[in-house]
C-alpha positions, 0 to 999 in steps of 0.5 A, a space after each residue: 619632660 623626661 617622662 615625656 621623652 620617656 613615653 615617646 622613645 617607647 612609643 617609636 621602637 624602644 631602642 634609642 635615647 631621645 631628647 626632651 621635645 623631640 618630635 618624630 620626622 614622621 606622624 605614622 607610628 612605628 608598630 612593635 611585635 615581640 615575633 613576626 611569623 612569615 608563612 602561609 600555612 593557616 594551620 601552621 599559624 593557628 597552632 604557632 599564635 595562641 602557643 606564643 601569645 600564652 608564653 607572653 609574646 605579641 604576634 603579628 602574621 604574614 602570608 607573603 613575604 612581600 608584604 612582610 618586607 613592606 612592613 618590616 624593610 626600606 628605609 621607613 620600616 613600619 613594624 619592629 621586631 626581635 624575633 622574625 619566623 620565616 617559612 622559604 616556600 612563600 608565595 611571590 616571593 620565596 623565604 630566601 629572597 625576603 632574608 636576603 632583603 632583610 639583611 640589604 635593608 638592615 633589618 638583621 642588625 635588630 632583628 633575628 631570623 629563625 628559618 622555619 622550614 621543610 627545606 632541611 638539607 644541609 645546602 639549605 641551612 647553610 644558604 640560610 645561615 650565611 644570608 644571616 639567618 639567627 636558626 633554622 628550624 625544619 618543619 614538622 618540629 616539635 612545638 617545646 623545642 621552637 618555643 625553647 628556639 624561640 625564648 633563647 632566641 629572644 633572650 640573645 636579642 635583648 642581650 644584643 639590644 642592652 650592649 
């Protein structure tokens, strides 16, 4: 039973202790990603996605922020992740706007944001740090250090979810 249980907490998010027997209050699946990239730049993500997934880490891509907030905010998230990459100039709905949901949703309390963005004067880093941004990260950057970014970030977000 206790494997079971064991199974079954992995399963829907990995972060909390289940009873033996205890059933999930819905039947759709909590999907999990290690980063979520937000950004609709396909040459962006066709560098960023193989440079993650050979450092070990499980992707998933948006294009819109919208479609991402369906995924990852409201009260029944469907995908979980400790790491979310999100560009400002979205289409529909601008990086800002998708951070500031995050946060109304709660989703920063398990999740950090690192902006990653062309927007880099100092009135847009801090917007984005006060809205609960985790880093910011101007476009163009270097590919080692958004990988050092992005492994410190994990590394301070597993630390956070073992307290």
């Amino acid at each position: 039973a206790a494997e079971g249980a064991l199974r079954l907490a992995r399963k829907t998010g990995g972060n909390r202790v289940l009873p033996a027997g205890w059933e999930p209050p819905c039947t759709q699946p909590v999907e999990t990603a290690d980063i979520v990239l937000v950004d609709d730049d396909e040459a962006l993500l066709s560098l960023l996605v193989p440079s993650l997934h050979t450092r070990g880490y499980r992707t998933v891509c948006f294009q819109d922020g919208e479609q991402a907030l369906r995924r990852l905010g409201g009260p029944d998230p469907q995908l979980r992740t400790k790491l979310i990459l999100l560009d400002v100039e979205l289409p529909g709905m601008d990086g800002f706007a998708v951070l500031r949901r995050l946060s109304a949703d709660g989703v920063l309390a398990e999740s950090l944001v690192v902006m990653l963005t062309v927007r880099s004067g100092e009135s847009e880093v801090v917007s984005a740090l006060e809205a609960g941004a985790f880093d910011h990260v101007a476009k163009p950057f270097s590919l080692p250090v958004l990988m050092q970014r992005v492994r410190r970030a994990i590394e301070v977000q597993l630390s956070r979810s073992n307290c």
